[in-house]
C-alpha positions as CSV (number, residue, x, y, z in Angstrom):
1,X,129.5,64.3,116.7
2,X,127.1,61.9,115.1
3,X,126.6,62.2,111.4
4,X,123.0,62.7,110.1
5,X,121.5,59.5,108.2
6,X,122.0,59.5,104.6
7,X,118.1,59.2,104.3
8,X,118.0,62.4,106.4
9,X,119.9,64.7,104.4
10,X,118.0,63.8,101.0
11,X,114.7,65.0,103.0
12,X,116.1,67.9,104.2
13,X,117.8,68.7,100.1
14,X,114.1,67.9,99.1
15,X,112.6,70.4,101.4
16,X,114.9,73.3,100.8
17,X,114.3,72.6,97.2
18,X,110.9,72.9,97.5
19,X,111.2,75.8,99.3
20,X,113.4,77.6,97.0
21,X,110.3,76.9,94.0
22,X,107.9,78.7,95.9
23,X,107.6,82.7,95.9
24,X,104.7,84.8,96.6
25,X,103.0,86.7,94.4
26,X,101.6,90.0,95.2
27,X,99.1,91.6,93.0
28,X,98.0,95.1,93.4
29,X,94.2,95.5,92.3
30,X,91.9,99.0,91.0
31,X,88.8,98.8,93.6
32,X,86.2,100.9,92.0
33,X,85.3,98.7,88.9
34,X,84.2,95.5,90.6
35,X,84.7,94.1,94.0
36,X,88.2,94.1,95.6
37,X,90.5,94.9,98.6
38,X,93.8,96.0,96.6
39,X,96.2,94.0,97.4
40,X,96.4,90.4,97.3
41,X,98.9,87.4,98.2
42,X,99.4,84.5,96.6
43,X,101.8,81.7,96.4
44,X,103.6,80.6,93.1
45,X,105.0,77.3,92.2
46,X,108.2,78.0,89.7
47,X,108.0,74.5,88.9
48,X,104.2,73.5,88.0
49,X,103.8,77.3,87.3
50,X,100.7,76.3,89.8
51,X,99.0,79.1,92.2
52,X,97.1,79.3,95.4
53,X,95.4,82.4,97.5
54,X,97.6,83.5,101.0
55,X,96.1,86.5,102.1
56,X,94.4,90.1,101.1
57,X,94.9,93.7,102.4
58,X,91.8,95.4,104.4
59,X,90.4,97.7,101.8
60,X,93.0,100.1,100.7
61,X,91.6,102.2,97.3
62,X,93.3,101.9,93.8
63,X,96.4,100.1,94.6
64,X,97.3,100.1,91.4
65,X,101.3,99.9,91.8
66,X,103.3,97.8,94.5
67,X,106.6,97.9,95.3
68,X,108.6,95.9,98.3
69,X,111.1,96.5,100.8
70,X,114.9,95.3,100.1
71,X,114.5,93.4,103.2
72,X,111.3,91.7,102.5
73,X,109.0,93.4,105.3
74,X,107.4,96.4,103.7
75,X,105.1,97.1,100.8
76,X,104.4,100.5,99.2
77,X,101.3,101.1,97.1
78,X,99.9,103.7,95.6
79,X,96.3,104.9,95.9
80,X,95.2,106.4,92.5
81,X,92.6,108.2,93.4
82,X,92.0,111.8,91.0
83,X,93.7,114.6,93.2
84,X,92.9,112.8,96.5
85,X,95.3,110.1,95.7
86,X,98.2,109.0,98.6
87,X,100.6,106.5,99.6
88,X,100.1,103.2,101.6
89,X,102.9,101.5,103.7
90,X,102.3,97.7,105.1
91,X,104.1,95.8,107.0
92,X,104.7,92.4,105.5
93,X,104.6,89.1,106.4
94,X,106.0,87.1,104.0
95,X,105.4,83.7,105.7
96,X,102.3,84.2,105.8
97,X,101.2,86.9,103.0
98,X,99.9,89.4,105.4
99,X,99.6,93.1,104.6
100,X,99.1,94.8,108.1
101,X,98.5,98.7,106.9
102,X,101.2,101.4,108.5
103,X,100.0,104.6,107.4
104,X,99.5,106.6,104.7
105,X,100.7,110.5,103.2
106,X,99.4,113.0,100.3
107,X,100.9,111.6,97.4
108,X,101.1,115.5,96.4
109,X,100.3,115.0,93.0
110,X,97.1,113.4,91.3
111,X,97.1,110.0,89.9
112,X,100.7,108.0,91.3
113,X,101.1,105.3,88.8
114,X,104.3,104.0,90.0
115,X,106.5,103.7,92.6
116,X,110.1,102.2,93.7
117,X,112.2,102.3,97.1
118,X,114.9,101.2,98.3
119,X,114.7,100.7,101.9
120,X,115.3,104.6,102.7
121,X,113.2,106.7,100.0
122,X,110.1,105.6,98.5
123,X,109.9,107.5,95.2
124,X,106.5,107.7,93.2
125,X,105.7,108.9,89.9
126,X,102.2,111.0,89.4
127,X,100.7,110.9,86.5
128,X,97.8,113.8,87.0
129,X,100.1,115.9,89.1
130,X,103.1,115.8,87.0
131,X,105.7,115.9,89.5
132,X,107.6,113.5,91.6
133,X,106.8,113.0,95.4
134,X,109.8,111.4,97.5
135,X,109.4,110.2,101.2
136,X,111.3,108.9,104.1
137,X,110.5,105.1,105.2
138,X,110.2,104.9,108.7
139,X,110.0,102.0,111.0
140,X,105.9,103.2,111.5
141,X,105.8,103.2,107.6
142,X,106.5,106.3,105.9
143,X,107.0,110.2,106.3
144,X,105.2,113.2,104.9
145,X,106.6,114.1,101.1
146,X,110.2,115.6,101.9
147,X,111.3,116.8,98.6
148,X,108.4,117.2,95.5
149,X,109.9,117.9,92.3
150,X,107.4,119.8,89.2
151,X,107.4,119.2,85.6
152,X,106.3,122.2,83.5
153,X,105.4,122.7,79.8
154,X,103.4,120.5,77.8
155,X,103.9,118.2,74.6
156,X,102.4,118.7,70.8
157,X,99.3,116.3,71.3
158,X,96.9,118.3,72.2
159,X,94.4,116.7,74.8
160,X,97.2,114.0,75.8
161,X,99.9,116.3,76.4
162,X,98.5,119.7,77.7
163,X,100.8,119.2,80.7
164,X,103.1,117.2,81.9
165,X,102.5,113.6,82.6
166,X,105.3,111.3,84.8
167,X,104.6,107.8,84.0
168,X,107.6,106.2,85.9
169,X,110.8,106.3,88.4
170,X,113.0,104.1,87.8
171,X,116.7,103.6,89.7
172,X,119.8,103.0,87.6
173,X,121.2,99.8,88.8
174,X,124.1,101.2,90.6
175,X,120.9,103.2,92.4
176,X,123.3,106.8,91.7
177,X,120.5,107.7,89.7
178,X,116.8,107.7,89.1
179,X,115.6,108.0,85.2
180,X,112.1,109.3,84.7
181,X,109.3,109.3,81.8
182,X,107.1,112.2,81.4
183,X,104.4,111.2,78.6
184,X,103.7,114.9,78.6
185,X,106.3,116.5,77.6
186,X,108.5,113.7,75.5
187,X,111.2,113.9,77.6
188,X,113.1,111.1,80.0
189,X,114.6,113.0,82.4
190,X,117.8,111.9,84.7
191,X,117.8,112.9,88.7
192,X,121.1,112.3,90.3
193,X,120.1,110.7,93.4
194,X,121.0,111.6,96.9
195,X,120.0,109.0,98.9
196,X,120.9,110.1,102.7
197,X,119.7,114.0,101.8
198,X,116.4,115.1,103.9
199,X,114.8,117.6,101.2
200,X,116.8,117.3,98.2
201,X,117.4,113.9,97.3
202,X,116.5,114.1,93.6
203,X,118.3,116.6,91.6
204,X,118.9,117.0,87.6
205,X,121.6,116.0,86.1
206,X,120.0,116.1,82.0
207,X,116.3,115.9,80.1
208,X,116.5,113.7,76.9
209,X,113.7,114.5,74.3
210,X,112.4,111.8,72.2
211,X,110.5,111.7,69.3
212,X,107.6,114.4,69.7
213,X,103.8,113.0,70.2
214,X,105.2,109.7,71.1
215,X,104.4,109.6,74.9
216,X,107.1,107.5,76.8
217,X,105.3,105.5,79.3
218,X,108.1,102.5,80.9
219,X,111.5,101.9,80.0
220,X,113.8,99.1,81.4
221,X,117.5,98.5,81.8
222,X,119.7,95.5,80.5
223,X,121.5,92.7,82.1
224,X,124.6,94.3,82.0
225,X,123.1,98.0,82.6
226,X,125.1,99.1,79.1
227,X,121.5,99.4,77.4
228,X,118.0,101.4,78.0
229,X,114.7,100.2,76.9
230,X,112.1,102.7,76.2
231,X,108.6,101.7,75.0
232,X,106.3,105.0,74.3
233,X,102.5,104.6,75.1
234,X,101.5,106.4,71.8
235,X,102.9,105.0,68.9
236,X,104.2,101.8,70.1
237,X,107.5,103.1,69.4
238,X,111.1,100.9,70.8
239,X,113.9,103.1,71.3
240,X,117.3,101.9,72.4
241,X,119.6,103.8,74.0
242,X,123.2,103.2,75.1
243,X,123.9,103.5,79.0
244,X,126.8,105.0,81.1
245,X,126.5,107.1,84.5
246,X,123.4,108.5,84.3
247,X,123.9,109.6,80.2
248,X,121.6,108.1,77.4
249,X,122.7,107.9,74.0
250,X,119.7,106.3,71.1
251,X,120.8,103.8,69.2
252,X,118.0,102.1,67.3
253,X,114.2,102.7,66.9
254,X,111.8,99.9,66.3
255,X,108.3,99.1,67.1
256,X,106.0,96.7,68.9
257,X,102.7,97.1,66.5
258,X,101.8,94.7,64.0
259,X,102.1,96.7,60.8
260,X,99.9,94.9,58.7
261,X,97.6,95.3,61.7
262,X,97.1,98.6,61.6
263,X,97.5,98.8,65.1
264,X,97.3,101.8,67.5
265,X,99.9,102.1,70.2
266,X,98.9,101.9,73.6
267,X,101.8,100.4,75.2
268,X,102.1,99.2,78.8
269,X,104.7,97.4,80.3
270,X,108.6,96.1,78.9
271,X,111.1,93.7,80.9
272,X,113.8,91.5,80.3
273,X,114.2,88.1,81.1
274,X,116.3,87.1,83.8
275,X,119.1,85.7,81.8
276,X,118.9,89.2,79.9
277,X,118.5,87.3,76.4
278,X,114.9,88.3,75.5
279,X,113.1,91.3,76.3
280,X,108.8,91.7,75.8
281,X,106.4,94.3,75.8
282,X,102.6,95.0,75.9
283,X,100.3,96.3,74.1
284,X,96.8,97.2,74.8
285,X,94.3,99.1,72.9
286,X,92.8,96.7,70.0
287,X,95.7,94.8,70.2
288,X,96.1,92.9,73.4
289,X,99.5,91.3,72.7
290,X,102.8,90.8,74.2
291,X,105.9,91.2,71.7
292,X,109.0,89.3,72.2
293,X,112.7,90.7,70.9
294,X,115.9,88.8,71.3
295,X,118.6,90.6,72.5
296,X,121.7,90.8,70.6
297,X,125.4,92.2,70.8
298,X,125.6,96.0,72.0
299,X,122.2,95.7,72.9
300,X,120.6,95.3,69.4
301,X,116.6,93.8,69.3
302,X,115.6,90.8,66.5
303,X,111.9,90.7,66.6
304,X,110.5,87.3,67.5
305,X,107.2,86.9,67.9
306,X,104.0,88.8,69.0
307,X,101.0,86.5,70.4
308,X,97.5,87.2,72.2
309,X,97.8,88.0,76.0
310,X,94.5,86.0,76.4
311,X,92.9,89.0,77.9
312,X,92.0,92.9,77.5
313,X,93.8,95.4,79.1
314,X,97.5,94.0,79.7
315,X,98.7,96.8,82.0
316,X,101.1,95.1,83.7
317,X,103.3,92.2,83.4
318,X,105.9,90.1,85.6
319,X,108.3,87.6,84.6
320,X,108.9,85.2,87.5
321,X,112.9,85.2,89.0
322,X,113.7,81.4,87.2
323,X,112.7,82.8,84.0
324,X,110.2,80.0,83.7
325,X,106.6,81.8,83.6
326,X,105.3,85.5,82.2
327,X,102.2,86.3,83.5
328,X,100.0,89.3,82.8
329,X,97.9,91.1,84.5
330,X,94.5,92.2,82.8
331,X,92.6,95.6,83.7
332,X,89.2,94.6,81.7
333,X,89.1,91.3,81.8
334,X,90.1,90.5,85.4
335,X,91.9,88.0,85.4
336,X,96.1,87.0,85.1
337,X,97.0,84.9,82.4
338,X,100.2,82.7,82.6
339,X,102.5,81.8,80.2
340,X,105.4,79.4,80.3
341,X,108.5,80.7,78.5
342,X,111.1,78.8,76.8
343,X,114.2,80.4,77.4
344,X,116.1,78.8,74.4
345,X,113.9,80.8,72.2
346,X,111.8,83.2,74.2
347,X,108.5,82.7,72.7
348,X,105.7,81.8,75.2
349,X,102.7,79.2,75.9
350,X,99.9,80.0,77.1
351,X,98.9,77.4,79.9
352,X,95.2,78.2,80.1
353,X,95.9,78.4,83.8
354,X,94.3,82.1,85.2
355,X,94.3,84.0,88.5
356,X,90.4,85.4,88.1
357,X,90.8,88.5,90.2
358,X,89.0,91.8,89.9
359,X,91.1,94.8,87.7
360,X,94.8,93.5,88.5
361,X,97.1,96.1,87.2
362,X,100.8,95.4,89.3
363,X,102.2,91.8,89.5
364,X,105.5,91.5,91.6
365,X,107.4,88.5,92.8
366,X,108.9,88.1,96.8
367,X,110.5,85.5,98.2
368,X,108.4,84.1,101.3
């Protein structure tokens, strides 16, 4: 067998290379403030931090919350619309950034704000409603709700917690168990889940109170899965708990606001950076900032800096796979702003390099 030329092989490293640096980007849009489809697809450069437009959904309401297929070939969204809202399934094209729509079910519960799945259950979070709505994917999209579980009671703010308000799923690494927020009612509650069940896939195994009136809206998990990140919507509060099989034990409580500010909460989003050093936070409100804590031995947070987002409304943000770019996603302002991130120290740059795009609220990374 011949060998391939020398000259050969460099373009052919070159071009998987370049492959490798590009990702799509999808971005899932409100529609009911300014013109807009829902969803749109773009491609990212990891290297230049450089973007360019692929393709847009056909109008699909409020899609205010993505998430994507294991395998790369289905998006869920939700469509936030009052008691009316549902859920969207699309089959992907990740070539080519297409959305083709599937179907769509009763999200049987007002207001879905988030949503995970993992290839068998699509799991979605309403805020309005209160409960959680869980469905079967199919190869046609997805099925009618199979199992919808109710939060009752109500919290000690009164006009912000008369009921019970879930703000987010969320699947413990080892997906055994799914860990939801309920603004409401101050409580993160922990669902043991049963992934090949057909009506009860989510059932309790514990609800952990936190601090009353402080709302937890989105919590994130650790590198190593030993730690839990809580941020609560209200006070701007930072809670850290300890992890193991589906039990959370605090350990610290800090907080993203400026003090000397005198800030309001009105937190949004919280991730960790890929190499599970840093972890950031918004903040919207007055505020408008992103915070930035690194991450220390059993999980302990050293505040680092907190900078402008460049925009109003940061509701959502996404840090890109290589750890290179942070870019946030602005409900007011329309428009995402990108940030390079140095990973020696965490703190970000803002590259003056927007998406303009009407009411983005859900950033999340594919590969193509």
């Amino acid at each position: 067998m011949k060998k391939l030329p020398a000259l050969m092989l460099v373009f052919g490293l070159a071009f998987s290379l370049q492959a490798q640096q590009k990702l799509n980007l999808l971005i899932g849009t409100y529609t009911t403030t300014c013109e807009s489809n829902g969803i749109y697809t773009y491609e990212f450069d990891t290297e230049s931090g450089l973007f360019s437009k692929k393709n847009e959904s056909e109008k699909t309401a409020n899609a205010s919350y993505l998430t994507v297929s294991p395998d790369n070939k289905f998006v869920y969204s939700v469509n936030e619309i009052g008691d009316e809202s549902t859920i969207s399934a699309f089959g992907y094209d990740a070539q080519s950034g297409q959305l083709n729509f599937l179907n769509k079910e009763s999200a049987k519960g007002g207001d879905p704000c988030y949503i995970i799945n993992d290839g068998k259950n699509v799991i979605a979070a309403n805020y309005s409603g209160g409960n959680i709505s869980v469905f079967k994917t199919t190869a046609n999209g997805i099925s009618e709700a199979k199992q919808i579980v109710q939060h009752t009671g109500k919290g000690s703010i009164v006009g912000r917690q008369d009921s019970p308000h879930v703000h987010m799923v969320h699947f413990s690494p080892d997906k055994k168990y799914v860990l939801v927020n309920d603004l409401g009612l101050d409580k993160i509650f922990v669902y043991k889940y049963n992934r090949d069940s057909e009506s009860e896939i989510l059932t309790l195994k514990s609800a952990i109170s936190v601090k009353a009136g402080t709302g937890p809206r989105h919590l994130t998990f650790s590198e190593n899965g030993k730690n839990v990140y809580l941020v609560s919507e209200m006070d701007g509060s930072l809670t850290t708990f300890c992890y193991k099989k589906g039990s959370l034990k605090q350990l610290d409580v800090t907080t993203i606001l400026d003090k000397n500010a005198s800030q309001e909460g009105a937190s949004a989003d919280i991730h960790t950076s890929p190499d599970g050093k840093f972890l950031y936070v918004t903040n919207r409100g007055e505020a408008n900032d992103i915070s930035v804590f690194k991450i220390g031995k059993k999980g302990k947070l050293a505040f680092v800096e907190r900078i402008s987002t460049g925009g109003k409304g940061p509701r959502n943000f996404a840090i890109d796979p290589t750890g290179k770019f942070v870019l946030v996603g602005h409900q007011y302002t329309n428009n995402v702003v990108i940030f390079k991130r140095d990973s020696a120290t965490g703190k970000l740059t803002n590259t003056n390099n927007n998406i303009d795009l009407c009411s983005p609220v859900c950033l999340v990374f594919t590969k193509q």
